[in-house]
VEXLUM-584860 format. One record per residue (C-alpha): z, y, x; residue number from 1. Coordinates in nm, 2 decimals, m for minus. Each point is the difference from the previous one (the first is absolute). Layout:
// VEXLUM-584860
pz:py:px:num
Z:Y:X:NUM
...
// end
This chain:
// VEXLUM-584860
pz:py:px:num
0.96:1.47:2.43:1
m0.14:0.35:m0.12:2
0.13:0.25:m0.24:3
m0.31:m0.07:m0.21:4
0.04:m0.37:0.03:5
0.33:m0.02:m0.11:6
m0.10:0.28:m0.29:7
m0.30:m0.22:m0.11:8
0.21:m0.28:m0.01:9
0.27:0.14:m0.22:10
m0.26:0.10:m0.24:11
m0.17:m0.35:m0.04:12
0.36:m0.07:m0.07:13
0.01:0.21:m0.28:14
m0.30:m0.09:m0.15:15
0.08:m0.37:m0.04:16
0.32:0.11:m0.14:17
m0.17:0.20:m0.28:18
m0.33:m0.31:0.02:19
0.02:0.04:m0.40:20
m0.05:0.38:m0.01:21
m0.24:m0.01:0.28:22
m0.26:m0.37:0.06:23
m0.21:m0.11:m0.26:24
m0.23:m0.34:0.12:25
m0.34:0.03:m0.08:26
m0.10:m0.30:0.19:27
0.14:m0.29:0.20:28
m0.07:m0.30:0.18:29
0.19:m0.28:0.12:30
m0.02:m0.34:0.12:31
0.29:m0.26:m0.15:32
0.04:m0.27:0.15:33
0.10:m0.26:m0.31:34
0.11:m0.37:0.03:35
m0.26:m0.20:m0.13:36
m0.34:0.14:0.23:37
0.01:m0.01:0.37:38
m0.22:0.37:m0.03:39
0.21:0.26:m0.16:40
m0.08:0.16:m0.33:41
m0.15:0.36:m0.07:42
0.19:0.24:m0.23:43
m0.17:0.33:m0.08:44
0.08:0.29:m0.22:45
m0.16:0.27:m0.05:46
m0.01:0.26:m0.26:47
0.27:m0.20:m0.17:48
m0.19:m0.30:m0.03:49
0.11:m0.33:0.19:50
m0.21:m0.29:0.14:51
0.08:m0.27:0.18:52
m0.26:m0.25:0.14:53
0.23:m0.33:m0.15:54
m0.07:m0.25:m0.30:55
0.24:0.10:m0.21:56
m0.06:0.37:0.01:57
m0.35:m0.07:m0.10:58
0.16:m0.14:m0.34:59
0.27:0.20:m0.06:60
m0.02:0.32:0.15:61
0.31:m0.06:0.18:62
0.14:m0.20:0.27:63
0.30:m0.05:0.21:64
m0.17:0.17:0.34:65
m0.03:0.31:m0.26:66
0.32:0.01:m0.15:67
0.16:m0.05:0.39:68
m0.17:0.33:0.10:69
0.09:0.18:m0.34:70
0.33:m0.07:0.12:71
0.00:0.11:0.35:72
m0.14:0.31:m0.10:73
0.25:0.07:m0.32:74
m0.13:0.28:m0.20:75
m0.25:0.10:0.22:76
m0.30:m0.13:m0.15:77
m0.07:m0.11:m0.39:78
0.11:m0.37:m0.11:79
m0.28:m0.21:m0.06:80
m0.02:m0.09:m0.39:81
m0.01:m0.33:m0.06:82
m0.25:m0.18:m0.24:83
// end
């Protein structure tokens, strides 16, 4: 591997050490693949506003597929409020 691999590297290192100081999400989309729909679910956020394509967000502004991506990204993004 090259010098400027291997410095490139350390440096992506560094930044998701410091991913508070440094990343702010602006927008995101993921597929979640929940256990009562053979097709998986659709979470979005973007400019700190959640969706997510299931019933149950649709009433409460909150769901579980939301909530499970809140947590994988801890601190990263705003909390949804719920309603």
């Amino acid at each position: 591997m090259d010098y400027g691999m291997i410095s490139k590297i350390e440096k992506a290192k560094i930044y998701a050490e410091e991913r508070a100081d440094r990343i702010e999400f602006e927008s995101l989309r993921v597929r979640l693949q929940g256990d009562n729909n053979e097709d998986p679910h659709i979470v979005e956020y973007n400019q700190g506003e959640w969706h997510c394509d299931c019933d149950f967000f649709a009433s409460r502004g909150v769901c579980s597929h939301s909530m499970a991506i809140e947590r994988i990204l801890q601190n990263m993004v705003e909390l949804a409020q719920s309603v």
